[in-house]
C-alpha positions as CSV (number, residue, x, y, z in Angstrom):
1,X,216.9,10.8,-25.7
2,X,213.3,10.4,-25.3
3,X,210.9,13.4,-26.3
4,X,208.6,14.4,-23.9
5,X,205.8,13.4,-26.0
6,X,206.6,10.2,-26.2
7,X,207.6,10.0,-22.4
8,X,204.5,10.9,-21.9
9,X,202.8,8.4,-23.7
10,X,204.7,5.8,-22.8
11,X,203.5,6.6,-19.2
12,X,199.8,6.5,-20.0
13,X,200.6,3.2,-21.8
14,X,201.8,1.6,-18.9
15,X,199.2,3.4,-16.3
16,X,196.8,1.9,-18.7
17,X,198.2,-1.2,-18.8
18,X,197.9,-1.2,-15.0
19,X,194.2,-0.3,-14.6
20,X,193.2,-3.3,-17.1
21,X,195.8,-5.6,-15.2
22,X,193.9,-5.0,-11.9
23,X,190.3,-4.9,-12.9
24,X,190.2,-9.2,-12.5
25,X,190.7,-8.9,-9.4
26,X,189.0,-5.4,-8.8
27,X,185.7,-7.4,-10.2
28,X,186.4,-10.6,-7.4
29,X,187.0,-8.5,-4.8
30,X,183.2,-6.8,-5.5
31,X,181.4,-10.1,-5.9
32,X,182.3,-11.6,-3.3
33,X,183.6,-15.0,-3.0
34,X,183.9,-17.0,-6.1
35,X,184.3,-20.8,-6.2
36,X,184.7,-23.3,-8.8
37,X,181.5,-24.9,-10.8
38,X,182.6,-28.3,-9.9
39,X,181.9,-27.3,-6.3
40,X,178.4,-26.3,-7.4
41,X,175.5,-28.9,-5.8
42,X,174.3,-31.0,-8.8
43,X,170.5,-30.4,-9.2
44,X,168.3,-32.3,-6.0
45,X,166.1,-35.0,-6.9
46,X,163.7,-34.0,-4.2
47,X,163.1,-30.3,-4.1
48,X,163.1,-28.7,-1.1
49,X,160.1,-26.0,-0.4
50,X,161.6,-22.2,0.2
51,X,159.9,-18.7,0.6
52,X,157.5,-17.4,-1.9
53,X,156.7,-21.3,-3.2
54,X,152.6,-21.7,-3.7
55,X,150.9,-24.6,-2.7
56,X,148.2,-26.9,-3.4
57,X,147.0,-28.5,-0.3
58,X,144.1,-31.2,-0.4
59,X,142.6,-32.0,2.9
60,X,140.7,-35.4,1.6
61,X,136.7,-35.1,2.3
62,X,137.7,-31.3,3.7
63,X,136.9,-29.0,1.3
64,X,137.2,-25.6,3.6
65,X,140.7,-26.8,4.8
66,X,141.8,-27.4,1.2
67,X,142.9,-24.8,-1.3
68,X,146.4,-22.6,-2.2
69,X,148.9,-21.4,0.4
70,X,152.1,-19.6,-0.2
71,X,155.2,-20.2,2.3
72,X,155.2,-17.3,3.8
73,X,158.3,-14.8,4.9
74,X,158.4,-16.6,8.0
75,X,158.9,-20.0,6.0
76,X,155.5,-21.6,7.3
77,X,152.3,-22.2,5.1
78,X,149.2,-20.9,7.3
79,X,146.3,-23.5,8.0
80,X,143.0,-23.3,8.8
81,X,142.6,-24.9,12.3
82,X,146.2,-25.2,13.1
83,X,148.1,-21.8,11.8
84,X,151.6,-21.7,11.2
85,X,153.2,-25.3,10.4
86,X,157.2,-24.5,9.2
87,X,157.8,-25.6,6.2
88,X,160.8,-23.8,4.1
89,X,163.6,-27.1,3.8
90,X,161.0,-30.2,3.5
91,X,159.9,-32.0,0.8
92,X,155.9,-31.5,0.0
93,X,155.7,-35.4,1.4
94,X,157.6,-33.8,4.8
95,X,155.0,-31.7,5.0
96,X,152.3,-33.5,4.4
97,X,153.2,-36.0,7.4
98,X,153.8,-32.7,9.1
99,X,150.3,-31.4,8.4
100,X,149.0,-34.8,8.7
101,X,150.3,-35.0,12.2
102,X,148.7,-31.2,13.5
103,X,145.2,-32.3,12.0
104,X,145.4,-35.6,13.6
105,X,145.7,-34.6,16.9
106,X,142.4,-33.6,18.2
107,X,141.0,-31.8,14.6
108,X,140.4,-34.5,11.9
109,X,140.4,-38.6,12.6
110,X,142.8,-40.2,9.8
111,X,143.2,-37.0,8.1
112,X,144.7,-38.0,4.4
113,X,146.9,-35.1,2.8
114,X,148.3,-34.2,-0.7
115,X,150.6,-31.1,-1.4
116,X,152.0,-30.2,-4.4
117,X,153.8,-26.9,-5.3
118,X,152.3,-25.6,-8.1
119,X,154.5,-22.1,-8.9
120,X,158.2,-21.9,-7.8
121,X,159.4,-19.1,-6.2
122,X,161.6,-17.4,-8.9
123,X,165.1,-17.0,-9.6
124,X,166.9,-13.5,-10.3
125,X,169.5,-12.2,-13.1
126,X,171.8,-9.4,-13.4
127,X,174.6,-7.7,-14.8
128,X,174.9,-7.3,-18.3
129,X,171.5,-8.3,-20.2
130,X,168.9,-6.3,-21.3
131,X,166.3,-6.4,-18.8
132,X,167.6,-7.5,-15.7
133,X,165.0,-8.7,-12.4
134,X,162.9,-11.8,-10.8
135,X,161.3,-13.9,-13.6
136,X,159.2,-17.1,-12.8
137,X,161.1,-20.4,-12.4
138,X,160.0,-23.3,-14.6
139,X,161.0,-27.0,-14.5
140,X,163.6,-27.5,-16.8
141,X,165.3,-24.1,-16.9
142,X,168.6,-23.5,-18.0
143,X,171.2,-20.4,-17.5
144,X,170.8,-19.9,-21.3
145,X,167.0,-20.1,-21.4
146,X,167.4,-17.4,-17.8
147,X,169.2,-15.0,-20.0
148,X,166.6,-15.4,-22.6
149,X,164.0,-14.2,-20.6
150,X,165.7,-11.0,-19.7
151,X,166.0,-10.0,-23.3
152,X,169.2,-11.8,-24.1
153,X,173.2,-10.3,-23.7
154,X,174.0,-7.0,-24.0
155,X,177.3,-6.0,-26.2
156,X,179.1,-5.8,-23.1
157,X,178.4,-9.1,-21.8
158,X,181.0,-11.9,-21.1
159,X,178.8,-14.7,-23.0
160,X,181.5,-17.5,-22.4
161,X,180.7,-17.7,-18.5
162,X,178.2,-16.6,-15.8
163,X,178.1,-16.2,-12.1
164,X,175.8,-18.6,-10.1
165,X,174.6,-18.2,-6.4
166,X,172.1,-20.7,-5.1
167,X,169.6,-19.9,-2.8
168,X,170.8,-19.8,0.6
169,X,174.5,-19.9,-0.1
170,X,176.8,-16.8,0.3
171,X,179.3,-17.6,-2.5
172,X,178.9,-17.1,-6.5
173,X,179.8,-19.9,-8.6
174,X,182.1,-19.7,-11.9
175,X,179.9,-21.3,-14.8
176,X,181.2,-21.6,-18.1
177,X,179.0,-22.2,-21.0
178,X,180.7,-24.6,-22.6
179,X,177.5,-26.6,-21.8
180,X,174.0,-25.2,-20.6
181,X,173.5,-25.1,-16.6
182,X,170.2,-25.7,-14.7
183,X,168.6,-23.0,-13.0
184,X,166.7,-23.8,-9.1
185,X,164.2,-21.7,-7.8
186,X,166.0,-18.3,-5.9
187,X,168.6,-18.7,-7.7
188,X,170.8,-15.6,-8.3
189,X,172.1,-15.4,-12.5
190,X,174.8,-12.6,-12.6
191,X,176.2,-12.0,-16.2
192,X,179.5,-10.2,-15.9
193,X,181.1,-7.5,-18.3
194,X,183.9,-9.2,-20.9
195,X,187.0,-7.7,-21.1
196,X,188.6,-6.3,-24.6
């Protein structure tokens, strides 16, 4: 016959045994859907403009239609002369025939026009380092180089795998570090909580 002391803590065991069985899938259900890395879009070779991006635009022989521009919330770049010209999803040479084509009719004759983004809009990381927030994209960052920035892991972090959302996607993907991942501007870094 069991003593109720050890009834009793074989109860908790298996209550507690319960709560750490369902927190997997307590932690997918809160962040949403998760898909597989190898679903995860390989880096473009052509980057694509999005909000917050700054611009150098040179007007050729115009130097009061020239100067920096920021895509703005409503994912145009305003300019002089012409105002709002869209420009969140093209490439800077998309936009420069856009702008090339606005000037041209009935402002500039043969306008010629450079742009070139000059600061990325910047990516975000959460969960479980020390100083979580937006931090400025560069070329050639990495998830390992993101968490970095934000003060590196705290003792609670998972450091074998992280949860990626690109910019403009709705689902996080599952990135193990087995090898270092490259970071786009907007993207969303969230480092989860490891389990013991």
């Amino acid at each position: 016959m069991i003593s109720k002391t050890r009834a009793g803590m074989t109860i908790s065991r298996l209550a507690a045994l319960a709560v750490i069985a369902a927190l997997p899938t307590a932690c997918a259900r809160h962040a949403g859907p998760v898909v597989a890395a190898s679903e995860l879009a390989a880096t473009p070779d052509v980057y694509h403009l999005g909000l917050g991006d700054k611009l150098r635009v040179n007007v050729f022989g115009e130097p009061s239609l020239s100067g920096e521009y920021q895509v703005s919330g409503n994912g145009a770049v305003t300019m002089p002369l012409i105002g709002d010209v869209k420009a969140v999803g093209l490439t800077a040479r998309e936009l420069e025939a856009a702008l090339t084509t606005r000037y041209a009719a009935g402002y500039l004759k043969q306008p010629r026009i450079a742009v070139e983004v000059f600061d990325f809009r910047p990516y975000s990381i959460l969960g479980e380092v020390q100083r979580p927030g937006r931090y400025q994209t560069s070329e050639g960052l990495t998830v390992l180089g993101a968490v970095a920035a934000a003060g590196g892991y705290t003792y609670r972090a998972n450091t074998h795998q992280v949860f990626l959302r690109r910019a403009g996607e709705t689902a996080e993907h599952q990135v193990t570090l087995d090898r270092d991942f490259p970071i786009q501007p907007g993207d969303i870094v969230r480092v989860g909580e490891r389990y013991f």
